[in-house]
C-alpha positions as CSV (number, residue, x, y, z in Angstrom):
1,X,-25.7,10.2,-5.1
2,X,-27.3,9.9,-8.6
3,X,-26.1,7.2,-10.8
4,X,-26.0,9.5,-13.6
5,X,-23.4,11.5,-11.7
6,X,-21.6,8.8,-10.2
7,X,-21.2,7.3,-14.2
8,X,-20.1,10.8,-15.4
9,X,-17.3,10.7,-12.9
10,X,-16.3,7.7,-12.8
11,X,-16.6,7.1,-9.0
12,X,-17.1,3.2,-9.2
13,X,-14.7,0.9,-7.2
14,X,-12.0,-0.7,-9.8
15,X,-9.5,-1.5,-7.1
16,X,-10.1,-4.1,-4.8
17,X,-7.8,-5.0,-1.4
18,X,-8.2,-8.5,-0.5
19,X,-7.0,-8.5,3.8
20,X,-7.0,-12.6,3.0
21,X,-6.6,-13.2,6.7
22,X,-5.6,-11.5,10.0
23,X,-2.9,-13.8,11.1
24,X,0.2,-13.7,10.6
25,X,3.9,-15.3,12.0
26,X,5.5,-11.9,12.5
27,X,4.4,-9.2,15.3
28,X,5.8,-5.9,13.9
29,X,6.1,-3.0,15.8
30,X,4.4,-0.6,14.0
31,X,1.3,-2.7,12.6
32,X,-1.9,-1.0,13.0
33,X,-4.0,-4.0,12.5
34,X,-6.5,-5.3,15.2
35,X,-6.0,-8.6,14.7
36,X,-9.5,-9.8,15.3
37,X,-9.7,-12.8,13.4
38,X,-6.7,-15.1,13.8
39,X,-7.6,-17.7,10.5
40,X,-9.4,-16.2,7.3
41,X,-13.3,-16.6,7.2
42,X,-13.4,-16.5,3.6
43,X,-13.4,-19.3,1.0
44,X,-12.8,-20.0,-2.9
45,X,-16.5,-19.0,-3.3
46,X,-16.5,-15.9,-1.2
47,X,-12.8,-14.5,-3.1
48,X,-14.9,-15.6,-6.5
49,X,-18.2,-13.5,-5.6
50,X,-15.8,-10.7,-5.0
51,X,-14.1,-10.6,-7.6
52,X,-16.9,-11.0,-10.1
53,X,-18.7,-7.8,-8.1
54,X,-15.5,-6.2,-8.7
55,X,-16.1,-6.6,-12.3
56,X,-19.4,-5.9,-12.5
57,X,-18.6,-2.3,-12.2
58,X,-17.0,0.1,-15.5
59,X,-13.1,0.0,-16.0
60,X,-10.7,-2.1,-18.5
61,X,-8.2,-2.1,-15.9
62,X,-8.7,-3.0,-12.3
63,X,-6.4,-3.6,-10.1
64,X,-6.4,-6.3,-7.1
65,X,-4.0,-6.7,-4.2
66,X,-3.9,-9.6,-1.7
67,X,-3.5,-7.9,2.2
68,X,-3.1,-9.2,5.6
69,X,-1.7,-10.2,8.2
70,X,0.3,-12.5,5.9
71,X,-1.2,-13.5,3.2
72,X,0.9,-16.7,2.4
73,X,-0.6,-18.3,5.3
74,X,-3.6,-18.8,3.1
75,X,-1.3,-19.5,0.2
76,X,-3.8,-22.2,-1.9
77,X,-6.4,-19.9,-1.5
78,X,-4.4,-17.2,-2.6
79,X,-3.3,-19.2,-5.7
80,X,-6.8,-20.1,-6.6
81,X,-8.2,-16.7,-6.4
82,X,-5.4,-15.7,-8.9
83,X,-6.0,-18.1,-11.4
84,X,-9.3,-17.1,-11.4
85,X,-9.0,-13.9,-12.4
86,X,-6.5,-14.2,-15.0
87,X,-9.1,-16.4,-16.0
88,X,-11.7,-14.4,-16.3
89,X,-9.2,-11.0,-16.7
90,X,-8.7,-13.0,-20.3
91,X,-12.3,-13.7,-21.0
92,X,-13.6,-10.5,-20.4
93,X,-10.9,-8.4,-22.0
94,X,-9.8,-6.5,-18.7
95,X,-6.2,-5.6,-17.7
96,X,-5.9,-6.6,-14.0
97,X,-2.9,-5.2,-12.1
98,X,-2.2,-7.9,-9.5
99,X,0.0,-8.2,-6.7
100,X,0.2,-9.2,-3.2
101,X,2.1,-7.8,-0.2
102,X,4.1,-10.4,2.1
103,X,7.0,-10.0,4.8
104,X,8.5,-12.8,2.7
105,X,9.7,-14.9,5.5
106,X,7.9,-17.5,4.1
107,X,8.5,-17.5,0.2
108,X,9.3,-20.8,-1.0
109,X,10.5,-21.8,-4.6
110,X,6.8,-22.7,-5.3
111,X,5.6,-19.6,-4.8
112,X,8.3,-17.6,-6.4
113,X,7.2,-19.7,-10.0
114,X,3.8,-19.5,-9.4
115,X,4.0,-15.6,-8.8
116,X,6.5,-15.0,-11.8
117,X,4.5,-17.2,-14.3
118,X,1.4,-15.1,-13.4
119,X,2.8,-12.0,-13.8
120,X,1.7,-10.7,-9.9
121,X,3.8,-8.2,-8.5
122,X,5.0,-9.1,-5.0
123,X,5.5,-6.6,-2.6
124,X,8.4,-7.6,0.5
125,X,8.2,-5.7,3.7
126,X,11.6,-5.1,4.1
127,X,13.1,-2.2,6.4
128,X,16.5,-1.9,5.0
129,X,19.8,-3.2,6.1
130,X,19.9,-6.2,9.1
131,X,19.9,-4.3,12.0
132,X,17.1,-1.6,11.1
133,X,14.7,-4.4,9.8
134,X,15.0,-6.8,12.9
135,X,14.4,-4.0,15.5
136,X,10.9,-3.5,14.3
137,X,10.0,-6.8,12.1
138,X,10.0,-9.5,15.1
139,X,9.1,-13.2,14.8
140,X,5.9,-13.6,16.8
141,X,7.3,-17.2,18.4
142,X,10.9,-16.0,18.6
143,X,12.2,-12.6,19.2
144,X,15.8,-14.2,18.1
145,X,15.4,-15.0,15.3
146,X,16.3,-12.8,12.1
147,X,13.2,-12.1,9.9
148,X,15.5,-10.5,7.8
149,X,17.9,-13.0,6.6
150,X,14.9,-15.0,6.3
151,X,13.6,-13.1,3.5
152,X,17.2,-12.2,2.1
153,X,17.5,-15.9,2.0
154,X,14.3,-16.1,-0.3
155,X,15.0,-14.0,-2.6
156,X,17.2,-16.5,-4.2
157,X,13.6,-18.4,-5.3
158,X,13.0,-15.3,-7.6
159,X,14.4,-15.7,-11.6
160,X,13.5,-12.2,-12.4
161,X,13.8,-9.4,-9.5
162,X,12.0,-6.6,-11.6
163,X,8.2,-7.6,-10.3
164,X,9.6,-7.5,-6.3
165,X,8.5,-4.6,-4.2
166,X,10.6,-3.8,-1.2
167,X,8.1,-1.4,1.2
168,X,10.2,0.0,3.7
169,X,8.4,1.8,6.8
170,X,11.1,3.9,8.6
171,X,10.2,5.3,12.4
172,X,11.3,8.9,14.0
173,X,13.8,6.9,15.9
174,X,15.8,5.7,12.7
175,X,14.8,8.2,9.7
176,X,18.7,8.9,10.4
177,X,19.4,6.0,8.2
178,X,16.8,6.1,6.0
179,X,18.9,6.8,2.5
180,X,21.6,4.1,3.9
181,X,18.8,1.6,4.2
182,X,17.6,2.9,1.0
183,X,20.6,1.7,-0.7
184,X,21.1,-1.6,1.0
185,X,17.5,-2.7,-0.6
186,X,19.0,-0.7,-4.1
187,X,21.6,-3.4,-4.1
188,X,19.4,-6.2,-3.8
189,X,18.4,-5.6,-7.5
190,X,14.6,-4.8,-6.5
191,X,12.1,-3.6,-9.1
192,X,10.4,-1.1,-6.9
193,X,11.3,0.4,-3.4
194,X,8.7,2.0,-1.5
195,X,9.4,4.3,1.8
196,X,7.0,5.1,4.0
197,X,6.9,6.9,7.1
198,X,5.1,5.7,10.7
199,X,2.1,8.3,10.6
200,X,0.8,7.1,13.4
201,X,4.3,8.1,15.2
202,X,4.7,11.4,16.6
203,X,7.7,13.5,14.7
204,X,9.6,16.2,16.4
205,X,11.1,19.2,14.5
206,X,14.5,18.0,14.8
207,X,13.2,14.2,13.4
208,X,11.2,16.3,10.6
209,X,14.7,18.1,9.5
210,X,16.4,14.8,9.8
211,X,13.6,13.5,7.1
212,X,14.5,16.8,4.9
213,X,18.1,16.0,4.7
214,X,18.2,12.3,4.2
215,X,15.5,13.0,1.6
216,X,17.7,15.9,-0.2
217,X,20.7,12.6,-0.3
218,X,18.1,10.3,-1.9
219,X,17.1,12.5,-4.4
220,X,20.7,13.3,-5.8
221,X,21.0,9.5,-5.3
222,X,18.2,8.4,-7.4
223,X,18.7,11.5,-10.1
224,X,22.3,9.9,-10.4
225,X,20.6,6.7,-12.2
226,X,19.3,8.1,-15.5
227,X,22.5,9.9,-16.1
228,X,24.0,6.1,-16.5
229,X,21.6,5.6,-19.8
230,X,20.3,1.9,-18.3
231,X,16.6,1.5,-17.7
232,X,16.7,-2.3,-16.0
233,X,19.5,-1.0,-13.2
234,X,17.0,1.7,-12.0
235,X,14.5,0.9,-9.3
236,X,10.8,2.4,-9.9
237,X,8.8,4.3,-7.1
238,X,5.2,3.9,-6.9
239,X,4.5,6.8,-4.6
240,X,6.0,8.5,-7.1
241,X,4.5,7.6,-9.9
242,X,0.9,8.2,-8.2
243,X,2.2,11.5,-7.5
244,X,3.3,12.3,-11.2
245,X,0.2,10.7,-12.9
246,X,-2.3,11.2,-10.3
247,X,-3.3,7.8,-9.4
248,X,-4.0,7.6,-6.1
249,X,-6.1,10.5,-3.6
250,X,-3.9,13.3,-3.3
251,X,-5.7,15.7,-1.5
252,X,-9.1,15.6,0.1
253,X,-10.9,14.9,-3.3
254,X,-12.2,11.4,-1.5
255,X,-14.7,11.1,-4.2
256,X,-11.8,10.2,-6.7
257,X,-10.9,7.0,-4.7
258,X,-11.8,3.8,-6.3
259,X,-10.8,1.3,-3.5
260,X,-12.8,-0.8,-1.9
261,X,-11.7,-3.2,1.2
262,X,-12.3,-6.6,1.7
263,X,-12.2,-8.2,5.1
264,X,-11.5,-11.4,6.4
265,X,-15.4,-11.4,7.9
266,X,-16.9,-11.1,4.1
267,X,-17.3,-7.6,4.5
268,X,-16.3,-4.3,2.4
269,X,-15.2,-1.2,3.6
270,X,-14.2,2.3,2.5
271,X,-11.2,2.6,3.7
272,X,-8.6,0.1,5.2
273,X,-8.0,2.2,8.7
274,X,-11.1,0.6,9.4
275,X,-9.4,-2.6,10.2
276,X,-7.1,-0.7,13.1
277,X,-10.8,-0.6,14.6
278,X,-11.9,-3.2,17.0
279,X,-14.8,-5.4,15.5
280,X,-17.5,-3.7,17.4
281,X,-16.5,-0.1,16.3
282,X,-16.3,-1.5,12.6
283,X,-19.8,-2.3,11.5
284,X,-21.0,1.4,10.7
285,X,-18.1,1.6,8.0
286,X,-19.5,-1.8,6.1
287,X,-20.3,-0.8,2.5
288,X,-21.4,-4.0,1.7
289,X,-20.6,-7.9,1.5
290,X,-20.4,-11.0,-0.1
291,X,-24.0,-12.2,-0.1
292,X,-25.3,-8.0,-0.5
293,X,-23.0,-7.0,-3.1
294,X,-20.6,-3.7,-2.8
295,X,-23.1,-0.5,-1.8
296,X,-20.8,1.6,-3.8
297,X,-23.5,4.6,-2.9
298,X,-22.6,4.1,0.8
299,X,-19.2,3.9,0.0
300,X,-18.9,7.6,-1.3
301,X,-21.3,9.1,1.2
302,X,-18.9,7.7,4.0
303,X,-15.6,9.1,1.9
304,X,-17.7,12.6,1.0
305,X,-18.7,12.6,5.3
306,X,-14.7,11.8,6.2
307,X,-13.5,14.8,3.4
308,X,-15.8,17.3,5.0
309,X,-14.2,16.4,8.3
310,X,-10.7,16.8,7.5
311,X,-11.3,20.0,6.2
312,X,-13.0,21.2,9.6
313,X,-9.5,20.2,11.1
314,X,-7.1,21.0,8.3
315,X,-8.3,24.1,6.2
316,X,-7.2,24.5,3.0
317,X,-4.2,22.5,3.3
318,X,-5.5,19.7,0.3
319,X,-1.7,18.2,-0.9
320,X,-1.2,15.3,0.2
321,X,0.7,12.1,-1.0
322,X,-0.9,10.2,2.0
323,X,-5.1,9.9,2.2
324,X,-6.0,12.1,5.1
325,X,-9.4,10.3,5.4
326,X,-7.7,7.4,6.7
327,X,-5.4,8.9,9.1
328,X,-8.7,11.2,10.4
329,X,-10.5,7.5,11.3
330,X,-7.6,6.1,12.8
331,X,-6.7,9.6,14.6
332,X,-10.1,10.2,15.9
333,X,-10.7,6.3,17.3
334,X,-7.9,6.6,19.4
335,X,-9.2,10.1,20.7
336,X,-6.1,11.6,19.4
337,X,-5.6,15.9,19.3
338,X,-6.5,15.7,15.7
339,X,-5.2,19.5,14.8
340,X,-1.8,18.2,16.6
341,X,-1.6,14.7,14.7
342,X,-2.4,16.6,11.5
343,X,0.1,18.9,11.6
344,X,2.8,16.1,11.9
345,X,0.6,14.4,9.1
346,X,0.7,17.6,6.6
347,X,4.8,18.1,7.1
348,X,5.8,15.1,5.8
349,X,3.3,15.1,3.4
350,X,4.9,18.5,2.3
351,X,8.9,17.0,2.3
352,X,7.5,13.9,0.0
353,X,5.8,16.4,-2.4
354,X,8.4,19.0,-2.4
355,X,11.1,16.4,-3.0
356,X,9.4,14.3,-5.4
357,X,8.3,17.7,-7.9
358,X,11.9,18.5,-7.6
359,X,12.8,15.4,-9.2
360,X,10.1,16.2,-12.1
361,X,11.6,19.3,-12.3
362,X,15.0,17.4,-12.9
363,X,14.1,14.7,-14.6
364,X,11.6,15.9,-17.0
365,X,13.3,15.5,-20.0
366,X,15.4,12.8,-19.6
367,X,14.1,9.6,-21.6
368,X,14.6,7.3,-19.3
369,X,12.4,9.2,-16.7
370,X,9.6,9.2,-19.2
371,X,9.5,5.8,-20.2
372,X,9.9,4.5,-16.4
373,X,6.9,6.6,-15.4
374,X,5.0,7.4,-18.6
């Protein structure tokens, strides 16, 4: 692709997902991760490199989240890496969203100061009430014990609840109690909540229904907020707000994604799917590394490839709340019926964007609304 055109459109990488290791003390269910590498490959140096390539490319705002596995287990590295681009986020003039996802069994005091001070928005894994979030979030040493009130526990480290993320990942088996679990995190006093289906699960009609309804409660739940005139008691959505302001994919326009994925071997990649793949099927979706640099030309010929492929399966159907590219990789590698997998993909797409223009449509021109997702 021409540089001139990739300029005009703005199709350089300012987002950059750090998968800081592979390892981690939980063994969830649900984790699509191949777990290749056990302890993180990458040093101060290697985190430094990348971020400075990160900048290299246009954009006053970037925005950088640490992955994993879990990334505390690499917590001084972690820290490091986060001074360092404040650092140089401050010297260079660039806003820099940062935040770093965690299943917060391990946050200590120390790393609920450190987090705060720097202004990095931590995002919990957290399923919802007790018994919904230890069926699925298991210790890997101990299926006994309760990750759970592990992290309820931790949350007492946090001053100031409104930069915590609670990403909650419901199954077909417990979507049922998906706007109970929604309001047990609610009264936790989180910032954000997050819910997101298991798209690699299959979903009957009758679980697909039980979605629409328990989706219909949350929205008269969450419409009841701004009614109450108080901006701090209301918990923000981030899906959401992509949807509203158009920040993520949403559709199979992959040319508009700006991510690029770091891996625990010093390697970038287009999409993080990639990392469900087993090392040896992983190499032809490198688009770049530490030494190289990012191949950001590779990058959208691989994402322009994967959109072209989704519309052989899917048509016309483009709205989507999820990436479809993604879902096509990890569909396809496991030889998966992709017209079969896609249709469960596309319907509950269409129940998150159905239900959350319908709270546009409400909200609108309430105040509150706009200032929380101006």
């Amino acid at each position: 692709m021409a540089e001139e055109e990739i300029k005009k459109n703005n199709q350089y990488p300012n987002s950059l997902n750090i998968f800081i290791t592979e390892d981690c003390n939980l063994q969830c269910r649900y984790c699509f991760l191949d777990k290749t590498y056990k302890k993180s490959q990458l040093t101060f140096s290697d985190l430094k490199r990348a971020i400075d390539l990160l900048f290299s490319f246009p954009s006053k705002i970037k925005t950088i989240a640490f992955n994993g596995g879990e990334p505390l287990l690499e917590y001084p590295l972690l820290k490091e890496t986060c001074l360092y681009i404040r650092e140089k986020a401050e010297k260079e003039a660039v806003k820099v969203n940062l935040a770093t996802m965690t299943n917060g069994t391990l946050l200590s005091r120390e790393h609920c100061q450190f987090f705060e001070k720097n202004q990095i928005i931590v995002k919990i894994s957290i399923d919802g009430d007790k018994k919904t979030h230890d069926t699925n979030r298991l210790f890997r040493d101990s299926s006994r014990k309760s990750s759970y009130l592990a992290i309820v526990n931790n949350l007492k480290n946090f001053n100031n609840k409104s930069k915590i993320a609670a990403s909650l990942v419901f199954t077909p088996q417990n979507v049922i109690n998906l706007f109970k679990n929604i309001k047990s995190l609610e009264k936790l006093g989180l910032g954000f909540i997050e819910f997101y289906p298991d798209m690699y699960a299959f979903w009957s009609k009758e679980q697909l229904t039980e979605f629409r309804k328990q989706f219909k409660q949350i929205i008269k739940y969450y419409i009841s907020f701004f009614s109450k005139k108080k901006l701090k008691s209301i918990f923000k959505n981030s899906l959401l707000d992509s949807v509203l302001n158009q920040r993520e994919i949403v559709g199979l326009e992959g040319s508009r994604c700006q991510k690029i994925h770091l891996a625990p071997d010093g390697n970038f990649y287009f999409c993080d799917k990639v990392f469900s793949l087993p090392l040896s099927k992983r190499k032809q979706y490198i688009t770049g590394s530490i030494k190289k640099g990012i191949d950001n030309n590779k990058r959208l010929m691989l994402l322009h490839f994967f959109q072209k492929k989704c519309q052989k399966v899917i048509g016309q159907q483009n709205d989507c709340c999820f990436c479809p590219i993604g879902h096509y990789l990890y569909f396809s590698s496991q030889n998966q019926n992709l017209k079969e997998r896609f249709s469960d993909f596309f319907a509950v797409n269409k129940i998150y964007l159905d239900n959350f223009l319908l709270i546009k449509k409400k909200l609108t021109l309430n105040p509150l609304f706009a200032k929380l997702y101006q």
